[in-house]
VOPA-530565 format. One record per residue (C-alpha): residue in three letters; chain; x, y, z negated. Coordinates in nm, 3 decimals. Layout:
BEGIN
  residu  chaine       xx       yy       zz
     ALA       A        X        Y        Z
...
This chain:
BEGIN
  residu  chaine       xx       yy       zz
     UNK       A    1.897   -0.103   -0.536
     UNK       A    1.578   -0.108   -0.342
     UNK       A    1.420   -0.302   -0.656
     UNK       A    1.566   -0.063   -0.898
     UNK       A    1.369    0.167   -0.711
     UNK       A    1.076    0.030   -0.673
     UNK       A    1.046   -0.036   -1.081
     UNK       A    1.097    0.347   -1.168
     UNK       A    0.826    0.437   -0.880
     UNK       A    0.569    0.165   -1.047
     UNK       A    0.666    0.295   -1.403
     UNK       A    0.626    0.669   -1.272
     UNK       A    0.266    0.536   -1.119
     UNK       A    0.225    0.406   -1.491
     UNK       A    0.255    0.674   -1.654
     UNK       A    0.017    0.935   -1.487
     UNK       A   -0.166    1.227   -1.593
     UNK       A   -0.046    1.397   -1.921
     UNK       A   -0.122    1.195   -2.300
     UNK       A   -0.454    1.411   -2.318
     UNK       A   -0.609    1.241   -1.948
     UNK       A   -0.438    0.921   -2.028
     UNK       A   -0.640    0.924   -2.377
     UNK       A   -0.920    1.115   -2.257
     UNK       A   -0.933    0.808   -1.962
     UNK       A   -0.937    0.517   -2.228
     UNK       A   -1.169    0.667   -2.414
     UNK       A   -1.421    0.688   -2.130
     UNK       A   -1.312    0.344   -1.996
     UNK       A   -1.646    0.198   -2.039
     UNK       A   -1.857    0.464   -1.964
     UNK       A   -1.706    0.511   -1.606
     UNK       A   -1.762    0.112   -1.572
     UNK       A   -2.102    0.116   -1.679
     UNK       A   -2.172    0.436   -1.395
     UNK       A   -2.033    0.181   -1.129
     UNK       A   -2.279   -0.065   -1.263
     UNK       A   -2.594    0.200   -1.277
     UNK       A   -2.509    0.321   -0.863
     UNK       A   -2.498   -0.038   -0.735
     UNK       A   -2.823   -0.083   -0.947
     UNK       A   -3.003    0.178   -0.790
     UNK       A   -2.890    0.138   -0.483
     UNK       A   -2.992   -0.258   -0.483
     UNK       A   -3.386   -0.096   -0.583
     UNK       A   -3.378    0.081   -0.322
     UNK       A   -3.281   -0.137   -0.090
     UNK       A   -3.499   -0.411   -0.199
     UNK       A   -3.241   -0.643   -0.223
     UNK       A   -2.848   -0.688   -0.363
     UNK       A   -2.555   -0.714   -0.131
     UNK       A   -2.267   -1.033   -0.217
     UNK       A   -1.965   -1.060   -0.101
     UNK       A   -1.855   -1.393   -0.001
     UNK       A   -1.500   -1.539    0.101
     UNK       A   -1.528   -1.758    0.343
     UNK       A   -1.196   -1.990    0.456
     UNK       A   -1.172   -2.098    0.817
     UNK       A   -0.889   -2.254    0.999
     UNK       A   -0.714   -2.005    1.256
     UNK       A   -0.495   -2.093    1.514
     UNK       A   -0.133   -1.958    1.515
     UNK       A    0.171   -1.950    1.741
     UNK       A    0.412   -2.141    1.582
     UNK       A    0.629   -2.112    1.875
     UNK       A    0.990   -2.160    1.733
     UNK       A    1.249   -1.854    1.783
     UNK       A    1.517   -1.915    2.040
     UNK       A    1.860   -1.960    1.915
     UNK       A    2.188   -2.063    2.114
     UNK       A    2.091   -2.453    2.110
     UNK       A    1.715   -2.401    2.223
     UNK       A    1.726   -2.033    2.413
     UNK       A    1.383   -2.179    2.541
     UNK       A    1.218   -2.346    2.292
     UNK       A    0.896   -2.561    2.353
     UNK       A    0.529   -2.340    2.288
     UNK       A    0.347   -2.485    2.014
     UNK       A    0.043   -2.407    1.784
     UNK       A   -0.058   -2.508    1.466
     UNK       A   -0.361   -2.442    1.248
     UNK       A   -0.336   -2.251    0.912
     UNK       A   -0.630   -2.181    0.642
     UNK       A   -0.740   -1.817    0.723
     UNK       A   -0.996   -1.611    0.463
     UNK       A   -1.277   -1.334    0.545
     UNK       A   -1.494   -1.151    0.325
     UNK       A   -1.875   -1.070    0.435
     UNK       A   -2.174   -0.910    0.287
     UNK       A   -2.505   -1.119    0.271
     UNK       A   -2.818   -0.946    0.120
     UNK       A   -2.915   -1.167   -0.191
     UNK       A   -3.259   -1.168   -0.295
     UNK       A   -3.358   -1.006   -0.627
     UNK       A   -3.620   -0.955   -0.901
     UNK       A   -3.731   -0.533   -0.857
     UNK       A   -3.896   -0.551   -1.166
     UNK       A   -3.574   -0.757   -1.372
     UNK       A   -3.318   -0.467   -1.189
     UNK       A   -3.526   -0.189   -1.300
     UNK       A   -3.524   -0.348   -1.665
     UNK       A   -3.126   -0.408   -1.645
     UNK       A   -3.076    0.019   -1.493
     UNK       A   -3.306    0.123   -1.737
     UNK       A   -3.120   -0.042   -2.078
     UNK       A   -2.788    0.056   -1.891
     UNK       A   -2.866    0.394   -1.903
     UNK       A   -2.991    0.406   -2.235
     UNK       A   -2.631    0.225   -2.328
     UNK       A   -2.486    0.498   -2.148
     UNK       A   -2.627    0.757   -2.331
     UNK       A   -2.471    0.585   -2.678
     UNK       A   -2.121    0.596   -2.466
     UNK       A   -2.146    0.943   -2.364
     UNK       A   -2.248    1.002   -2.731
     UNK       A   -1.936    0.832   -2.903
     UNK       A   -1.722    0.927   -2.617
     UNK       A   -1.741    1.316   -2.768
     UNK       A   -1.597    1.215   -3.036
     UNK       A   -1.324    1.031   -2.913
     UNK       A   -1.286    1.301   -2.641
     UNK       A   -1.247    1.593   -2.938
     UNK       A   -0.969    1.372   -3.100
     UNK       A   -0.781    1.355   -2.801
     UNK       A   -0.754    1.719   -2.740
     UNK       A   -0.651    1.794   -3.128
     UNK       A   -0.398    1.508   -3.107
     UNK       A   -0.282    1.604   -2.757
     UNK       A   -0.323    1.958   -2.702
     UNK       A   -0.227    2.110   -2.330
């Protein structure tokens, strides 16, 4: 039942928005990507200097203290060491001059999106009119 459930949630989550925004959204796919790209890039200039994110994998000490049942009602403490992950920032060096290239064709590329994006977007609301 409860997985019955679940799967008509996910495909309601699927299917959001009406046809025009869900056509309207593909069409536009890369532009929105490429606007992600352009922030972090100007955000690294002015910072001076790109943030990473690294996983790093450490062992972490657990309780693995069994649960008490009818033949051990007080069962013996114990630990036991399992592979635990974390995710930090480090500032990564980078070339100013090379980043400013990169934002500057990336907006150029974005104007050419933007440009065949129109036409995409127009044929979207004729095919799918609200």
């Amino acid at each position: 039942m409860k997985r019955a459930l679940f799967l008509i949630l996910g495909m309601g989550l699927a299917a959001c928005g009406t046809p025009q925004q869900q056509c309207i959204a593909a069409a536009t796919r890369d532009q929105r990507v490429l606007d992600r790209l352009i922030a972090e890039t100007e955000r690294n200039i002015a910072r001076g200097y790109a943030i990473e994110q690294v996983t790093i994998s450490r062992p972490v000490v657990l309780d693995c203290t069994p649960r008490p049942t009818a033949a051990t009602p007080n069962p013996v403490p114990r630990t036991c060491l399992r592979d635990g992950s974390y995710t930090v920032n480090r500032p990564q060096a980078i070339d100013l001059n090379a980043e400013r290239a990169k934002l500057a064709s990336m907006v150029a590329k974005r104007r050419d999106l933007a440009r065949q994006a129109e036409a995409a977007i127009a044929q979207c609301r004729a095919t799918y009119p609200e």
